[in-house]
N, C-alpha and C positions, 0 to 999 in steps of 0.2 A: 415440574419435570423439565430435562432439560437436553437438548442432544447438545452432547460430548463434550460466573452462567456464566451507587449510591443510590441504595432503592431514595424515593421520593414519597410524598402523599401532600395533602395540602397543610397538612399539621407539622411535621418533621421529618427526619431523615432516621435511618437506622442500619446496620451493621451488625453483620453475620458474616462471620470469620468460619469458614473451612479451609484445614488443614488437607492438599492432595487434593483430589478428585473425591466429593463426598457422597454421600448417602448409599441408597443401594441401586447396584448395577441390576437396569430394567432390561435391555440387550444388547446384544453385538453383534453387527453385520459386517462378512468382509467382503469387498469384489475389486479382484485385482489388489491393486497397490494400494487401494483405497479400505479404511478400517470407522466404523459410524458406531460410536458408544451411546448409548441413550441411559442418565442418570438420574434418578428422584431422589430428591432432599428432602429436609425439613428444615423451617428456618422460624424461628419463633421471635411474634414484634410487640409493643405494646397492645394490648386491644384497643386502643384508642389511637392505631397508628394509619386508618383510612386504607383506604386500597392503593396497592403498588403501583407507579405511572412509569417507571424507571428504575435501573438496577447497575448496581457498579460490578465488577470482574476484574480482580487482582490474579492474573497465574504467577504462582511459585516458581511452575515449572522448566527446567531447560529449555524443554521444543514448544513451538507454536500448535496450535493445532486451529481445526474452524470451527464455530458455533452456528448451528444452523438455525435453530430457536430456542424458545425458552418457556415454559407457559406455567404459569401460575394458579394455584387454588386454593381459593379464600375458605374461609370458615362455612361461608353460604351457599359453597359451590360454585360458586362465584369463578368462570376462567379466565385470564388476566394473559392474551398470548402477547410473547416477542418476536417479531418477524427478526432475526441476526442479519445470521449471511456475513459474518466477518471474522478475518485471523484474530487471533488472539495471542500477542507475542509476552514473551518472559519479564514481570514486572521490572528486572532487574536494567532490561533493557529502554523500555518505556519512560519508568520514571513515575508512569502516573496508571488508573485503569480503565478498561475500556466500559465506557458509558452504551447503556442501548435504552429507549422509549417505548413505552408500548405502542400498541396501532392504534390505541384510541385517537380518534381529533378533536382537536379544539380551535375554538374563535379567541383571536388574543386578550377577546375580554372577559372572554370564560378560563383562561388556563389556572391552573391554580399556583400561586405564589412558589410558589417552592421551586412549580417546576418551568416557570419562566426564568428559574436563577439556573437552573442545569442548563435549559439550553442555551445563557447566553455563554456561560462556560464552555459549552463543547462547540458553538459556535468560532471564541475567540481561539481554541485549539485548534480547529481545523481553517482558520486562517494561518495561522503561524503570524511570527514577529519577522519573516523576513530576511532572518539571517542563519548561521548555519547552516554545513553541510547536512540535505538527505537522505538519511539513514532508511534503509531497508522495513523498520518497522514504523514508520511515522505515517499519520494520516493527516498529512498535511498538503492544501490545495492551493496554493501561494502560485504567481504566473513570475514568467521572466519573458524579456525579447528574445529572440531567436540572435543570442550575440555565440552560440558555441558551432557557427559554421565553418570559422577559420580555425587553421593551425599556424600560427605565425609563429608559433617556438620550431619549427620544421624550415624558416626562410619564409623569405617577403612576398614570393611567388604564391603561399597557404594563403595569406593575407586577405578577410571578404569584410563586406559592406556589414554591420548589423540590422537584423532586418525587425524593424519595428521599432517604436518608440519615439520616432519622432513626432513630428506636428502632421503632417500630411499623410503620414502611414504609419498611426499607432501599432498596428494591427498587423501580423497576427503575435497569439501570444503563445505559449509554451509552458509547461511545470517546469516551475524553480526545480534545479537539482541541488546549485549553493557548492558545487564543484569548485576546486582552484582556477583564480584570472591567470591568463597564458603572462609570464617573464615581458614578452615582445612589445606586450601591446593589453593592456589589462583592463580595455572595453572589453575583448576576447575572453569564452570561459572557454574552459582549458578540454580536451574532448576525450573519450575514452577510446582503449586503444580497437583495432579492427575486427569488427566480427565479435563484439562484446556487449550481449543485449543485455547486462548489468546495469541499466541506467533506471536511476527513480522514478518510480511509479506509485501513488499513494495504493497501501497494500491489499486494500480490499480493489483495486482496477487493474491488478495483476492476471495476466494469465493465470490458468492454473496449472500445475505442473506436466499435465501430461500435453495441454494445449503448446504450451510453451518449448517442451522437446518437442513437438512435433515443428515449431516453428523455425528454432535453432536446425533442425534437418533439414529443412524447406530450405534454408538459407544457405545450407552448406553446399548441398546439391546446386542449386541456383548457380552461385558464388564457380563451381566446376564446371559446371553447364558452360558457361562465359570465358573461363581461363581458360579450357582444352585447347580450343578452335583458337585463341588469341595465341598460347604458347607457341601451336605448331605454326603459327604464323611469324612468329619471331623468330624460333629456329632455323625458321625456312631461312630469312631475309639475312640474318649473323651469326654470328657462331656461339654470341655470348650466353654465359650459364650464371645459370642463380645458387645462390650457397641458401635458401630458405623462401617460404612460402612471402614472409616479408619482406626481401625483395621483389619478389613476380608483382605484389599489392602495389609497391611504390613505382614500378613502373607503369603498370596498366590504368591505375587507376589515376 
């Protein structure tokens, strides 16, 4: 059973292809904006295929959705749960599918062969190689220096120090986003533009959507909080006007 899932074992691996969203719909909860499908399958393996430690998740589909667990039932009654907790985005986007383990633990001398080969795999994944731009569905935990403080494509006045990475002050460090180097100066990553909290986040440490609106309005408010009392002080002191919100930014800030 599974809400709204490359199994492993110490013998081999196996593969069960569902077409859609499979088996039969066990419930549906809705509160708010938020919709919780809870599905039971069946998925049929060798009888000599041990118990599940790990399970692969290819979606077909357009939209993402979340998997909150997964839980397993063997021949013996045997229950086999997956703690999830993560998006699940469109294989098409991916490339590859999303890997989960069970709770079980193990001692590295205990793990069973197979499944110290998953996770050096989903290890080397969630390092990344370093390169490329940060795409939205990537679960990738790669650092960078704090080099996207300047805007030096805006004039030499944007111009700032990179902070970290040298000898004396490696530290601190930041998620790679893998952004374009600024034209000017291309220690410089390139920055996004104001009031744009689009910036990569590996996607299971994302807000969630409603946390997220609320933040963006947090920010907005804030952002007017600050501008009223500075406008009417400008106006006061000259006459000049702004043709857009992006002006008032470049000046005040």
């Amino acid at each position: 059973m599974a809400h709204h899932k490359r199994p492993s074992s110490t013998q081999t691996r196996s593969t069960a292809v569902k077409e859609n969203f499979p088996g039969n719909l066990v419930s549906l909860k809705k509160h708010q904006d938020t919709q919780t499908i809870t599905y039971k399958i069946r998925i049929d393996v060798d009888s000599q295929f041990g118990t599940p430690r790990a399970f692969l998740v290819k979606s077909p589909h357009k939209e993402k959705f979340f998997l909150q667990y997964a839980s397993f039932e063997a021949q013996n009654n045997q229950i086999i749960h997956f703690d999830c907790n993560s998006w699940i985005y469109p294989i098409e986007k991916t490339k590859f599918g999303r890997l989960f383990f069970s709770n079980a633990l193990y001692l590295p001398s205990q793990t069973p062969r197979a499944l110290k080969e998953l996770r050096k795999e989903e290890l080397a994944s969630l390092r990344g190689n370093g390169t490329g731009e940060r795409k939205e569905w990537d679960r990738i935990y790669d650092y960078n220096f704090y080099n996207d403080l300047a805007d030096p494509d805006n004039g030499p006045q944007h111009f700032r120090q990179v902070l970290g990475g040298s000898k004396s002050y490696p530290y601190p460090r930041r998620v790679r986003t893998g952004r374009q180097h600024s034209k000017q100066d291309p220690s410089a990553e390139s920055r996004p533009q104001a009031i744009n909290l689009d910036i990569y986040v590996p996607s299971d440490e994302r807000c969630s959507p409603s946390k997220l609106k609320e933040l963006k309005s947090n920010s907005i408010h804030a952002v007017l909080h600050f501008l009223i009392p500075e406008a009417k002080s400008m106006f006061q002191q000259s006459s000049m006007s702004f043709e857009s919100f992006e002006q008032i930014f470049d000046y005040v800030l």
